[in-house]
C-alpha angles and dihedrals in degrees: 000000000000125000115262117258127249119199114200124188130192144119092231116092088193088052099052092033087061093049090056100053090039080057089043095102096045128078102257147112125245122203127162161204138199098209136008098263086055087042089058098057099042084055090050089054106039103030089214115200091230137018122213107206151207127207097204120051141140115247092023129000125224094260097059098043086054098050082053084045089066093034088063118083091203083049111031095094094047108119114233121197104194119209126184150128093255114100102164103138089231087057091048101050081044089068101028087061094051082049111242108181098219144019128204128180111222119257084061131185111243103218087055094054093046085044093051084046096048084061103065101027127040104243105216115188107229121261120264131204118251119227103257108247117255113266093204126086124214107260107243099193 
């Protein structure tokens, strides 16, 4: 089975690169984009189970990738947490009616995005190898 793709978009390397080590320990792929014109292609491409979005954003905003998310029948269903710094109300019901799943208000707590992710995608840690066992027996003489 393959892990389970996770888009992020922002254009803030920091940003993307602290989602991806906070996904380090599960069982899933990362893949990313700087802006929403480059988010919509790697979506295209990827097909990712869940996008993790930002509202501003140079080339296309949040807002307006997710609007084209919708507009996409390979794409519609995809489920988009935004997360962003912006927490106008306008901005809000904007995204709730083109259904994002999630909001999160940058800074953002770790453990609650985690835990936003974790419902909508089984976070599996990553398997770990297992030390192999000993083939060699005390020697009891």
């Amino acid at each position: 089975m393959n892990d389970p793709k996770i888009l992020t978009v922002d254009d803030s390397k920091t940003i993307r690169m602290l989602i991806a080590r906070m996904l380090k320990p599960f069982a899933v792929e990362i893949c990313e984009a700087s802006n929403g014109a480059e988010g919509l292609d790697v979506a295209t491409k990827k097909a990712p189970q869940l996008i993790i979005l930002d509202y501003n954003m140079p080339v296309m905003d949040g807002l307006t990738m997710l609007s084209r998310l919708r507009g996409d029948a390979a794409l519609k269903t995809t489920p988009v947490i935004m997360l962003t710094a912006e927490s106008g109300t306008a901005i809000i019901s904007a995204v709730a009616r083109l259904g994002a799943r999630d909001y999160i208000i940058k800074p953002f707590n770790e453990q609650m995005l985690l835990a936003k992710i974790g419902r909508i995608l089984p976070l599996i840690s990553r398997a770990v190898p297992s030390a192999p066992a000993s083939q060699f027996t005390a020697n009891t003489t």
